[in-house]
N, C-alpha and C positions, 0 to 999 in steps of 0.2 A: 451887578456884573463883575465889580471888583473881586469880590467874595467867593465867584464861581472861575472867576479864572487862578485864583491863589488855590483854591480849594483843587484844581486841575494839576497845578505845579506842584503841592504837596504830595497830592496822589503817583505824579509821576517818578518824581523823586523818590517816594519810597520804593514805585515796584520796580525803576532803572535801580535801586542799589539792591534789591535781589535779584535779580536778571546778573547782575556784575560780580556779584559776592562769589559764586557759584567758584571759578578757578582762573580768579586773575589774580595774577603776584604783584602787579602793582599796587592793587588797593590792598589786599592782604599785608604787605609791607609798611603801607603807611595810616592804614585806619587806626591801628593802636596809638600811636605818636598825634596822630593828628586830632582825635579825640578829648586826648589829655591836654591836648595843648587848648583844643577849647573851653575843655571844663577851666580849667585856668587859670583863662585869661577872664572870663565871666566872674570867677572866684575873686580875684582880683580886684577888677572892675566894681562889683558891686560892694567891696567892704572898704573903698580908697574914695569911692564918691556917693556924697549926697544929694539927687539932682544932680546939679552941671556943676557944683562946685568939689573942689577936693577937701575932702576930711582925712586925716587919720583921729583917729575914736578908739572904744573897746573891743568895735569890729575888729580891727587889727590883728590884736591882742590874743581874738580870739582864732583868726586864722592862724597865726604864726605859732601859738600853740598846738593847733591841730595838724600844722604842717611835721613840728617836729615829732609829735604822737605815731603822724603814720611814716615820716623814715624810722622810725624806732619800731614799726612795723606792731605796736600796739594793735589790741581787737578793735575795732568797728563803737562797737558800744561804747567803751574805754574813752575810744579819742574823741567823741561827740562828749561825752560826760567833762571831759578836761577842759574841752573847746567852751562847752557852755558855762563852767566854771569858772575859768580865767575871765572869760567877759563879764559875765555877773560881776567877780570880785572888781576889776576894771572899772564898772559902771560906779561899783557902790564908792569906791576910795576917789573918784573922779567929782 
């Protein structure tokens, strides 16, 4: 029953956010912002904890590299190759 009422609230959720998408300026305004701010905070979130405790680690290392890759506005491929780099290096000197 659980399974079919989430599975109801998913469905709906998607077709209200195309039913809404169509010519509303408030969500046009703030879906870009509010997106990134979830990618994030998820981004965040999963490289500062392990489980329920807090780590910083090579995760870190390897975010904060990729962060600065993509305000430098490096390629795609580039910033993932630096990001997995720096952590690697991170892991092996750690």
């Amino acid at each position: 029953m659980a399974i079919a009422l989430l599975a109801a609230v998913s469905y709906a959720l998607r077709a209200g956010g195309l039913l809404l998408r169509d010519d509303n300026a408030v969500i046009d305004r703030y879906a870009g912002p509010l997106t990134a701010g979830i990618l994030a905070s998820l981004i965040v979130s999963n490289s500062l904890t392990a489980g329920t405790d807090l780590t910083i680690d090579a995760r870190l290392v390897g975010v904060a590299v990729a962060t600065i890759a993509a305000l430098a506005r490096l390629p795609l491929a580039l910033t993932l190759i630096l990001a997995v780099a720096a952590t690697a290096l991170t892991r092996l000197l750690t």
